[in-house]
C-alpha positions as CSV (number, residue, x, y, z in Angstrom):
1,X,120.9,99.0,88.8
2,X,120.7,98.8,84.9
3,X,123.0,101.0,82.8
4,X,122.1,104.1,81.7
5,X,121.6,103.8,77.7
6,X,124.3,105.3,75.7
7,X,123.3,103.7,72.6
8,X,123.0,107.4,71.0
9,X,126.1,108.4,71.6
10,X,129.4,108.0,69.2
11,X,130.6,104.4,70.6
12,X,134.0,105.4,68.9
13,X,135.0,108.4,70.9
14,X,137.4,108.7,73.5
15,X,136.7,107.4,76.7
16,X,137.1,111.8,78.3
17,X,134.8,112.8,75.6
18,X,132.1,110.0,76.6
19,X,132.8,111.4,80.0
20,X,131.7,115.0,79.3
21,X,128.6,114.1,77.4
22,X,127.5,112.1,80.6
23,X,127.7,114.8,82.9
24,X,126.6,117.2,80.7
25,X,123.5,115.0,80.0
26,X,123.1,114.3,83.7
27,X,123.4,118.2,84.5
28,X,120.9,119.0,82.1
29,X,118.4,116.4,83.8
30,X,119.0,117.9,87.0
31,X,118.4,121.2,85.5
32,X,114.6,120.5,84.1
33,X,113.9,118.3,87.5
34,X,114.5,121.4,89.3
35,X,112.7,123.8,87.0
36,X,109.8,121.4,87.3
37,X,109.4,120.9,90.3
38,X,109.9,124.8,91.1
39,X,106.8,125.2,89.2
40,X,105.3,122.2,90.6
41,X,105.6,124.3,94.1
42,X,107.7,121.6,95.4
43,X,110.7,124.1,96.2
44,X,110.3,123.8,100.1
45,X,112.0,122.1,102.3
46,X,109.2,120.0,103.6
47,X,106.1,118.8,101.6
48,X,103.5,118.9,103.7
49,X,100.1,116.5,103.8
50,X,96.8,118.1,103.8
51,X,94.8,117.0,106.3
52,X,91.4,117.1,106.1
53,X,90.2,116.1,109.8
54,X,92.5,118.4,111.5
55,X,94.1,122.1,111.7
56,X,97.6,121.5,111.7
57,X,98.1,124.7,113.6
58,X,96.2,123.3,117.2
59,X,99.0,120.2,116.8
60,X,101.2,120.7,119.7
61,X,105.0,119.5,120.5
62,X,105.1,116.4,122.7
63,X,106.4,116.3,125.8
64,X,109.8,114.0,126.2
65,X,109.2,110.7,126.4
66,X,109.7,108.3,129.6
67,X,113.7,107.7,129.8
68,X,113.6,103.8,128.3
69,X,117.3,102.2,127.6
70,X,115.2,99.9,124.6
71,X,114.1,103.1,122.7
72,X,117.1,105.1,123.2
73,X,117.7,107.7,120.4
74,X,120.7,106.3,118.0
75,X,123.7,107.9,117.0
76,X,123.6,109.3,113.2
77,X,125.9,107.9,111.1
78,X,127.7,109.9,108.4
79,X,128.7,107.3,106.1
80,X,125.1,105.4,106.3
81,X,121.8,107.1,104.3
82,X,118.8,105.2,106.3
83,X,115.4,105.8,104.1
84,X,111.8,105.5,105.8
85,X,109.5,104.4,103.4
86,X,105.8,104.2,104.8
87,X,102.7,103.4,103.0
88,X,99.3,105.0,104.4
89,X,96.0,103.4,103.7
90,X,94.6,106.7,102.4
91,X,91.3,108.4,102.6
92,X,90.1,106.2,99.9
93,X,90.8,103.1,101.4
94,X,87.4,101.5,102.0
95,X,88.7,100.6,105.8
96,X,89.6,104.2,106.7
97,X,86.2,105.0,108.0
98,X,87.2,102.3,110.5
99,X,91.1,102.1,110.9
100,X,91.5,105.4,110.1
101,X,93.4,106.8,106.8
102,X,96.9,107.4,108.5
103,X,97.7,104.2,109.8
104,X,100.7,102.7,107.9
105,X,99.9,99.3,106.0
106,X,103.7,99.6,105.0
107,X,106.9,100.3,106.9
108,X,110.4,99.4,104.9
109,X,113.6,101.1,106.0
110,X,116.1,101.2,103.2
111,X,119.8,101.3,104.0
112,X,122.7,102.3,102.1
113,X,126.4,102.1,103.6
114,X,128.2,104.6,102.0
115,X,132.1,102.9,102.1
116,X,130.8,99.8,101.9
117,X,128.3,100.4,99.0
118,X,125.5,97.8,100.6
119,X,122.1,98.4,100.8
120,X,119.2,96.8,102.5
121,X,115.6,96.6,102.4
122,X,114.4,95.3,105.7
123,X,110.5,95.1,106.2
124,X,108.6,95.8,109.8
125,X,105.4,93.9,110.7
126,X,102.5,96.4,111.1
127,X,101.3,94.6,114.4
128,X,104.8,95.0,116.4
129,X,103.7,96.1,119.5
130,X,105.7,99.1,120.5
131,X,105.9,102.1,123.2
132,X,104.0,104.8,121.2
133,X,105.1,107.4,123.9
134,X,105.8,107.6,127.4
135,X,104.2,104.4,128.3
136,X,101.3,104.4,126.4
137,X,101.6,100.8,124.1
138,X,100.3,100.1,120.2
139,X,100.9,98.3,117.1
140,X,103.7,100.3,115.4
141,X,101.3,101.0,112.5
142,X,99.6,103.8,114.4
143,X,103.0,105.8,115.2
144,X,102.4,107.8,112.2
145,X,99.1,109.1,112.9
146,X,100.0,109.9,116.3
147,X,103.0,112.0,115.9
148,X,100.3,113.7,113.0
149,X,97.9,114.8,115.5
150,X,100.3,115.4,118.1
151,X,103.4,116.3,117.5
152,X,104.2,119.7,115.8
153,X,106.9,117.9,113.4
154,X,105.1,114.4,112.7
155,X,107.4,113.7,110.1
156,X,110.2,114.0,113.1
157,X,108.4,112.0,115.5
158,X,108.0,109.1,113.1
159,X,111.4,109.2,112.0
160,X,112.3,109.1,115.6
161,X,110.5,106.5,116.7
162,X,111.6,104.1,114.2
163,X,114.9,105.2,115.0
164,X,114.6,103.9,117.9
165,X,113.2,101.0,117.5
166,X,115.4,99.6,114.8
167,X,118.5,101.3,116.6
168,X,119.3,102.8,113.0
169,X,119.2,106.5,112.7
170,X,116.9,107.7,110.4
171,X,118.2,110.3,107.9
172,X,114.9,111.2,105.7
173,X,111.2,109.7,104.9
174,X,108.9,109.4,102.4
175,X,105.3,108.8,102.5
176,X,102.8,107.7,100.2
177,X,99.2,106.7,100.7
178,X,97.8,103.6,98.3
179,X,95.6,105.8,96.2
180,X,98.6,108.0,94.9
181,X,100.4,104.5,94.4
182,X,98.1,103.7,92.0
183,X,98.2,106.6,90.0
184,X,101.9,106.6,90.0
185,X,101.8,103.0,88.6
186,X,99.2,104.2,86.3
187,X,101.5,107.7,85.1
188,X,104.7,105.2,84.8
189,X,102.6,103.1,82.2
190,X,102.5,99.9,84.5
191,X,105.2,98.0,86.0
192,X,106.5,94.8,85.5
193,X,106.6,91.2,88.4
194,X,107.8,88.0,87.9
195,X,105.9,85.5,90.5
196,X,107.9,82.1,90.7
197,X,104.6,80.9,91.2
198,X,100.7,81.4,90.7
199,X,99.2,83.8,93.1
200,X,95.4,84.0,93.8
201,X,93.4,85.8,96.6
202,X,90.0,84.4,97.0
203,X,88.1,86.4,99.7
204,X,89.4,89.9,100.3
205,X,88.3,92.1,97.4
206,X,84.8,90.2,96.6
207,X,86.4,88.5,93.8
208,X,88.8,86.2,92.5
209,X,92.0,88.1,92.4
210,X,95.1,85.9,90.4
211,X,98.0,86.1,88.6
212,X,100.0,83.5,86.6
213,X,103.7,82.6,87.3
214,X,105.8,84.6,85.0
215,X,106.1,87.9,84.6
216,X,103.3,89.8,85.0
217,X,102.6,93.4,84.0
218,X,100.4,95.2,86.2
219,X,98.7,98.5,86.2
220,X,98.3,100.6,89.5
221,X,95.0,98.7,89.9
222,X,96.1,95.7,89.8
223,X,99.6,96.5,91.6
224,X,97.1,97.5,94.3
225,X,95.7,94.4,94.6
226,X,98.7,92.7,94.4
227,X,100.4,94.6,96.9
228,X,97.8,94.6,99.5
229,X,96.2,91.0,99.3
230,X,96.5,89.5,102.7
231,X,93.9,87.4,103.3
232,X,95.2,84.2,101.6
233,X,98.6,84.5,102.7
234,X,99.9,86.4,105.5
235,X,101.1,90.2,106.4
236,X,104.9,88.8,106.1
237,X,104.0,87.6,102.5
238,X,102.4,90.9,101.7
239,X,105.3,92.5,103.0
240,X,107.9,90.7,100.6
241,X,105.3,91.6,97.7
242,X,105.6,95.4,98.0
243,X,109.0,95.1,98.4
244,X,108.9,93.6,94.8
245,X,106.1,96.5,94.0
246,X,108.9,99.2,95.4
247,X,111.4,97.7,92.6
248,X,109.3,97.4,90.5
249,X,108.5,100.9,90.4
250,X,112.4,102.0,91.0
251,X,112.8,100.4,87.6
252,X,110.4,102.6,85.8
253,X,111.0,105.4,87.3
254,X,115.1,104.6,86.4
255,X,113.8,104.7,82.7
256,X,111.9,107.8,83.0
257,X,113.3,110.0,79.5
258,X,113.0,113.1,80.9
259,X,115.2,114.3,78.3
260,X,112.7,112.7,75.1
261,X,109.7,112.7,77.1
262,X,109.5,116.1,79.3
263,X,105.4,116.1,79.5
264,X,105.0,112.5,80.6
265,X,108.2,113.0,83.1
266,X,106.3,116.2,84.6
267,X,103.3,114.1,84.5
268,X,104.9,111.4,87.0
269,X,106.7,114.5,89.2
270,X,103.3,116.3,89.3
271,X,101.9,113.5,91.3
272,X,105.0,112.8,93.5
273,X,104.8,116.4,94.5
274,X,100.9,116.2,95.2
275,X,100.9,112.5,96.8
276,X,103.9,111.6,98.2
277,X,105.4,113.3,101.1
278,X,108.3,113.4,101.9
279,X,111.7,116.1,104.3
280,X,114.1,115.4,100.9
281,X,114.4,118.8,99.9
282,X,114.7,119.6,96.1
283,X,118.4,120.9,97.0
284,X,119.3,117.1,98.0
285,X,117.8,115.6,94.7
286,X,121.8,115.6,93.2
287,X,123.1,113.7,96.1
288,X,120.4,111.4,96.1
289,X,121.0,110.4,92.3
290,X,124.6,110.5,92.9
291,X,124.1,107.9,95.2
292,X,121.5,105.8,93.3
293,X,124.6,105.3,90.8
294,X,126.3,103.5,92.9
295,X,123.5,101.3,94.5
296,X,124.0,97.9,93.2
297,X,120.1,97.4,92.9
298,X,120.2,93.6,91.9
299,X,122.5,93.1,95.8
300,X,120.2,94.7,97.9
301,X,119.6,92.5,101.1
302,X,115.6,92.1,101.3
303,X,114.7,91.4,104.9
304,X,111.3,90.9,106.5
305,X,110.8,90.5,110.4
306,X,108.6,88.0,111.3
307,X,107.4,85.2,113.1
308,X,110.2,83.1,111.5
309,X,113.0,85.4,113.0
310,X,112.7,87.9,115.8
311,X,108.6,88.3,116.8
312,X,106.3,86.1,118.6
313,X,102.3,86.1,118.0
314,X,100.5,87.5,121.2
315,X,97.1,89.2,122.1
316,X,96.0,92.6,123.7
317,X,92.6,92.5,125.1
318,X,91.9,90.0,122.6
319,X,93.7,92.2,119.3
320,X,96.3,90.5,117.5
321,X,99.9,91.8,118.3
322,X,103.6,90.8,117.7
323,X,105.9,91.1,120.4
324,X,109.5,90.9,120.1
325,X,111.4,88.2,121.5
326,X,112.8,88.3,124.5
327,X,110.7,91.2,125.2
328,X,113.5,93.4,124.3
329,X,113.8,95.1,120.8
330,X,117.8,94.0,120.7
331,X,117.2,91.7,118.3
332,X,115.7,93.8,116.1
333,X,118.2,96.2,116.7
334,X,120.9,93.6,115.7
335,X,119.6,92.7,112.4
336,X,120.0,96.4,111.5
337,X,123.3,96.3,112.0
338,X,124.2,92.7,110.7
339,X,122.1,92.8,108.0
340,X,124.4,95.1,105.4
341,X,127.8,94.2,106.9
């Protein structure tokens, strides 16, 4: 993670005074986060998405699932913070008349060992064929929109269920849907890529889509494309891209003044609060930045699961699916645990 800038500050005090303008500074951020996003309504606990196909109130609590030994429930772990990070396609998606809006186009589950001070990033295929509940079978990507429509907590049931299928508890979740990624992209004033080499999608948006080795700096448009282009390469490459779209935006929103730049800062909230969902409650937003500080950002293990590691291609009634191999979600489960040791 890049150092805060201090720049302002007397470079000749003494190292206690430096010390006390930090955490006053810090204080004072934490101070006119809160504030704003009291006003922003953003106080609760739980934000929750408006849905506009369904009243929320007929959802009911599932029933408990078939006893399975592969998707038993993990163990939480005090000194690991495990981070669900899903990406819907969105009402405005031109698919969701199909696909539906809910399914998740993005699953990354980002770990942080607290003694340790490792993180990962590790990347699930959307097509890994998975028990939904009981023993009804789907790709993984419509887990989400189940527990929505039937679960009375959906937020629970997904963290759940990827619980326990990466046999990593699940501590919180956030949600976003492509259309608010844009506009946060947009309210951050772009974001900045570096491609090792040219990238080009020829047949998926009714253009010519590219971009030139080198860094690139895109705006949420064109981080949309970039992010969601799968036609010329493969889901696994489009995976590894929004994991470079998610740091991407990290390091703007790391460089966000809120101190010299309140209205744009509020700006970028105002649209977290509206589009992105998410159980962190404004009471845990200290601990969270407390622990951001000590994320080494530039160590983070990037993992994607794929056909080169633990999933094998296979159909269902003719629809493309990844099962895992061996038939057993162990290995899976073992990379979670290897993979920040």
């Amino acid at each position: 993670m890049e150092p805060i800038d201090t720049s302002s500050e007397n470079q000749n005090a003494t190292q206690p005074k430096r010390s006390r303008l930090y955490r006053l500074r810090y204080f004072i951020m934490l101070a006119i986060i809160a504030l704003g996003l009291y006003y922003l309504g953003a106080i609760t606990h739980q934000i929750e998405i408006l849905n506009p196909f369904v009243a929320h109130d007929d959802a009911h609590l599932l029933p408990v699932a078939t006893p399975d030994p592969d998707y038993a429930m993990p163990d939480k772990d005090p000194n690991r913070l495990n981070i669900l990070i899903l990406g819907i396609r969105g009402a405005d998606d031109p698919s969701a008349d199909i696909g539906g809006p809910l399914l998740t186009d993005s699953i990354q589950v980002f770990s942080f060992d607290k003694t340790t001070k490792k993180s990962s990033l590790v990347s699930i295929p959307r097509d890994l064929w998975v028990t939904i509940h009981d023993n009804t079978k789907d790709k993984i990507n419509s887990a989400y929109e189940y527990g929505y429509y039937h679960s009375g907590n959906y937020l629970q049931f997904i963290k759940d269920k990827i619980s326990q299928i990466s046999g990593t508890y699940i501590d919180n979740v956030v949600v976003f849907d492509f259309s608010s990624f844009k506009g946060i992209v947009d309210a951050l004033g772009g974001i900045d890529v570096t491609l090792a080499a040219p990238f080009k999608e020829s047949g998926q948006w009714g253009f010519e889509f590219s971009l030139p080795a080198g860094v690139n700096h895109l705006d949420g448009q064109t981080a949309l494309y970039y992010a969601r282009s799968r036609y010329s390469s493969s889901d696994f490459d489009r995976s590894r891209r929004q994991q470079q779209i998610i740091f991407a935006i990290k390091d703007k929103l790391l460089k966000l003044n809120f101190l010299g730049d309140p209205l744009k800062s509020f700006s970028v909230l105002a649209l977290i609060r509206n589009d992105v969902k998410t159980d962190v409650g404004v009471w845990n937003i200290s601990e969270y930045i407390s622990l951001a500080n000590q994320v080494k950002f530039d160590q983070i293990k990037k993992s994607v699961i794929s056909t080169d590691n633990l999933v094998v291609e296979s159909k269902d009634n003719g629809a493309y699916i990844l099962v895992p191999k061996g038939g057993t979600l162990a290995g899976i489960k073992q990379l979670f645990q290897d993979i920040i040791k």
